[in-house]
N, C-alpha and C positions, 0 to 999 in steps of 0.2 A: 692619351692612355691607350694602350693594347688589351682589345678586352676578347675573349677567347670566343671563339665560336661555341653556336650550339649546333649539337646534330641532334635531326630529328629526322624517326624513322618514321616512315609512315604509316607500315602498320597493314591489318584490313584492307587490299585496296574496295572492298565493297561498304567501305564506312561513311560516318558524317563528317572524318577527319579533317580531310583537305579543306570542308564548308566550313570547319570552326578554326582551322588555322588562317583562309582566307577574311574572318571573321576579325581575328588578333589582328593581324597586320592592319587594319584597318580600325582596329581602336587603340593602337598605341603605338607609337615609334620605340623599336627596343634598339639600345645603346649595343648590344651584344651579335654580332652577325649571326641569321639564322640561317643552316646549312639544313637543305633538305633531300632526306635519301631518299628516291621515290620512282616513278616512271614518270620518263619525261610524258609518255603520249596520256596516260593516264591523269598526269597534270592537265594537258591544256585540255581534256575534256572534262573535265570537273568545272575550270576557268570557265568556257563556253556555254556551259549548262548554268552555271551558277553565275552568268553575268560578272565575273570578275576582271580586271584589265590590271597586267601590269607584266613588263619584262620580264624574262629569265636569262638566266646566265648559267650554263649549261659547268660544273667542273670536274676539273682532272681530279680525282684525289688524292694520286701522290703528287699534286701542284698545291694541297688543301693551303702550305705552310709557306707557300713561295709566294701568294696573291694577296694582294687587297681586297678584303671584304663589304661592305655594309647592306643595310634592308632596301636599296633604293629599288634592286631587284627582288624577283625569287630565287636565290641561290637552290641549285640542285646536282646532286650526284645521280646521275642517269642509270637506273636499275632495270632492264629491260623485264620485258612481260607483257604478252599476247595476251591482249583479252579483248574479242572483235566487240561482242554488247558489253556495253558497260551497265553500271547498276545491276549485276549478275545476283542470286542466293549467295550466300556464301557454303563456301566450301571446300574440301581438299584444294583446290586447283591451283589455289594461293597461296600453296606452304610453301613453295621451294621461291617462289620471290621474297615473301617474308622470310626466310632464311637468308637470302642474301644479299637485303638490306642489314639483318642483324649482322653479318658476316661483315661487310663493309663499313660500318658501323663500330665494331671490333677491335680492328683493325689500327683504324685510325686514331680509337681512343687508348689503344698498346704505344701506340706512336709516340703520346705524351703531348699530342698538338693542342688536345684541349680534355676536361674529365665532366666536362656538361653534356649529361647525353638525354634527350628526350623518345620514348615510343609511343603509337599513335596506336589505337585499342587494337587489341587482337582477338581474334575468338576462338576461347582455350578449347572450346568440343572440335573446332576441326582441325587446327594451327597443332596442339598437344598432343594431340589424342589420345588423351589419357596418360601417357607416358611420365608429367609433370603435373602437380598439384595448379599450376599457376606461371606466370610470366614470372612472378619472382622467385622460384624455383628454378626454374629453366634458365635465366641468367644467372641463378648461383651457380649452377654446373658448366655453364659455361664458359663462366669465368675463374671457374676454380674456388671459388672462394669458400670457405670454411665454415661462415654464419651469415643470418639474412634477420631482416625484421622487413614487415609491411607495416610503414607509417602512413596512417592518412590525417595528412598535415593539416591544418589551419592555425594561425597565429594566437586564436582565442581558445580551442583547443582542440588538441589531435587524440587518437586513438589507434592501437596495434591490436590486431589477433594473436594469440598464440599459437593456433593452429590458422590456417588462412581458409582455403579453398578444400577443406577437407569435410566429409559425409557427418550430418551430426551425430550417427551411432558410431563415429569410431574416434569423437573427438577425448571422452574420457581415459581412454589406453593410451593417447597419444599425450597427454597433460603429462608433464614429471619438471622435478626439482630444476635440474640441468638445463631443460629450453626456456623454463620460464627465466633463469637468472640469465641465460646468454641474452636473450632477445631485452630485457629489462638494462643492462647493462653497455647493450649497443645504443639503445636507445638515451639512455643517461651520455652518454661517450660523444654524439652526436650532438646533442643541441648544447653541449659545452664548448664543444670541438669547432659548430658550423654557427649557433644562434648566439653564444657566448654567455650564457647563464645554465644554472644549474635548475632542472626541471624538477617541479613535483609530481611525483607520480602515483595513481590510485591502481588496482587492482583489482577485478571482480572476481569474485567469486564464481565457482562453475555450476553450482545449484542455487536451486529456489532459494532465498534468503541464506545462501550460504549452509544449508540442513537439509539432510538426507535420511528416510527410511534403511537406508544399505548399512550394513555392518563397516564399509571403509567411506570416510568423507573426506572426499578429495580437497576440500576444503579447509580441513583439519591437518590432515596429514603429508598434504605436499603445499599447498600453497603457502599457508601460515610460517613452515619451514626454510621457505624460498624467501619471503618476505622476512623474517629474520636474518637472514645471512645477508642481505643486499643491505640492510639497516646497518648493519654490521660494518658495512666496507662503504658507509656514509653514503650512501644513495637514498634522496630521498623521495621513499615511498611507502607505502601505507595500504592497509586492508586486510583481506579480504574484504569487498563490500558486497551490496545485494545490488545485483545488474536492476531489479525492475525501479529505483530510486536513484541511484548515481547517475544520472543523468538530468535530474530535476535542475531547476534553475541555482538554488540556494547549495546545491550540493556539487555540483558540474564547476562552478565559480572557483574553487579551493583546489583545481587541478590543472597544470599544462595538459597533460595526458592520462587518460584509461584505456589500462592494457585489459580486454577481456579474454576469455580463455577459448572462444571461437568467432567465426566470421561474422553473425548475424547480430552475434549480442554486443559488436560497438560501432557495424558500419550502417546498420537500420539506423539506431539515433544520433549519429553525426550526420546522414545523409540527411534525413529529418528538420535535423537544423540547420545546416547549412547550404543544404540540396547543392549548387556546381560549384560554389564556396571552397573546394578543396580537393587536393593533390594526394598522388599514392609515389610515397619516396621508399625505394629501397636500400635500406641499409647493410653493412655490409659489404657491399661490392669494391673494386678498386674504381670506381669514380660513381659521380652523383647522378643515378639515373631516378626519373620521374616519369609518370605516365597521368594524364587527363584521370581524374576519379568516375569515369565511365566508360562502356561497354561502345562497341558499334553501331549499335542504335540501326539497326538496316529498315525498320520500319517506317523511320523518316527520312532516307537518303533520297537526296535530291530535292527535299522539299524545302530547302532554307532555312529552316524554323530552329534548328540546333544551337543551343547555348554554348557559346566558345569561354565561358569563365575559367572554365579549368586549368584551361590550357596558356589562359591569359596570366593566368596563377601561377602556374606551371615556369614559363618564359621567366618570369618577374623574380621566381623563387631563385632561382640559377643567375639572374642577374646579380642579386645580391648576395652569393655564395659562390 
């Protein structure tokens, strides 16, 4: 069987990334060749500090479709970048290598060689700078693509924001009919399309138990609207609920997915429960990218100690999609 590579960028080079990708390889043999876009030098000092042993194979990547792949190496596409001390702050100084890894990365997945693409954390204060709510913003413009959702996946259950990476005083003006039913809609479209069942899906509410002091309840007047029409067009999902209980045991059970209406109110209690349990898939885009459900973590670089589950998550989800 031909099974397609994965590219993975590498992201941050001042992350825990490289520690918990040399982590993966080392607790599972994947069936799927993993292509790694990164610096070669920056590789083998990671290997040398982190006690890691094991060949590289340096490639062409317009040769990506002409060679034989497998894990017995590190496959890498060689992304040059100067950086004399390693384990630096992080900082501007990394944008333009992160840019062209994503760049080459791009490229190859325009190609049609493979639509399994992996990114290694980034850090949106310095990488963005403001410019983009988030990486999954920033790949929707770059891809051109016309809608997104952030999934953070687990098998037992996943959860989307509505608004993602946005201030919570401006997440009520940005709440309406239209993003809640695109983003509900990809999402339904998705695990039909990739998981092959039809999800249920729950919906929280944007205030306290769903009730507001204010003359307009958002609650009321766009959510319950949204959730009608989507019932409508046979999608099954349900609510308004109250965020501070749909998450309980006896109530969490009765959902593949809760969509809340910002970042904190569904990625604090999935993180909670599953802590590295779980993957952040973008929806939308012309191929399936996924990102580790964590940050760069610079406070532990170098020190071994990093959870590579995610990412282990991560590989295994694209394996079997």
């Amino acid at each position: 069987m031909n099974y397609k590579p994965i590219l993975i960028v590498h992201g941050e080079p001042n992350s825990i990334f490289l520690e918990i990708f040399f982590k993966s390889l080392k607790y599972k043999k994947f069936k799927n060749p993993l292509v790694l876009i990164c610096s070669h030098e920056i590789l083998k000092f990671h290997m040398k500090k982190l006690r890691f042993k094991m060949d590289i194979k340096i490639i062409n990547p317009s040769l990506l479709n002409k060679i034989k792949l497998n894990n017995k190496t590190i496959n890498i596409i060689d992304i040059k970048y100067n950086q004399n001390i390693n384990f630096q702050k992080i900082s501007a100084r990394s944008n333009d290598y992160i840019k062209n890894c994503f760049k080459i990365s791009f490229k190859i997945l325009n190609s049609g060689i493979t639509d399994k693409f992996i990114n290694g954390p980034i850090s949106k204060t310095s990488f963005l700078n403001k410019k983009f709510l988030g990486i999954t913003e920033y790949l929707t413009k770059k891809t051109k693509a016309s809608q997104n959702a952030m999934l953070i996946y687990n098998k037992r259950l996943s959860v989307c924001p509505i608004t993602t990476h946005l201030p919570l005083k401006f997440v009520a003006k940005n709440i309406n009919k239209k993003k809640i039913i695109e983003k509900i809609t990809l999402i339904d479209s998705f695990y039909k399309k990739n998981l092959r069942f039809k999800p249920k899906i729950a919906v929280l509410g944007l205030n306290p138990h769903c009730e507001t002091v204010d003359k307009f309840n958002e609650d009321e007047k766009i959510l319950k609207l949204a959730i009608k029409y989507l019932f409508i067009k046979k999608i099954n999902v349900s609510g308004p609920y109250s965020a501070d209980t749909a998450f309980l045991k006896k109530n969490r059970k009765n959902f593949d997915i809760i969509v809340g209406m910002y970042h904190d109110q569904v990625l604090t209690p999935i993180k909670t429960i599953f802590e590295y349990d779980a993957i952040n898939i973008t929806l939308g885009l012309p191929f399936m990218r996924i990102s580790p459900d964590h940050g760069p973590n610079q406070k532990m670089l170098g020190q071994n100690k990093s959870n590579p589950l995610s990412l282990i998550r991560a590989i295994e989800f694209l394996e079997k999609n």
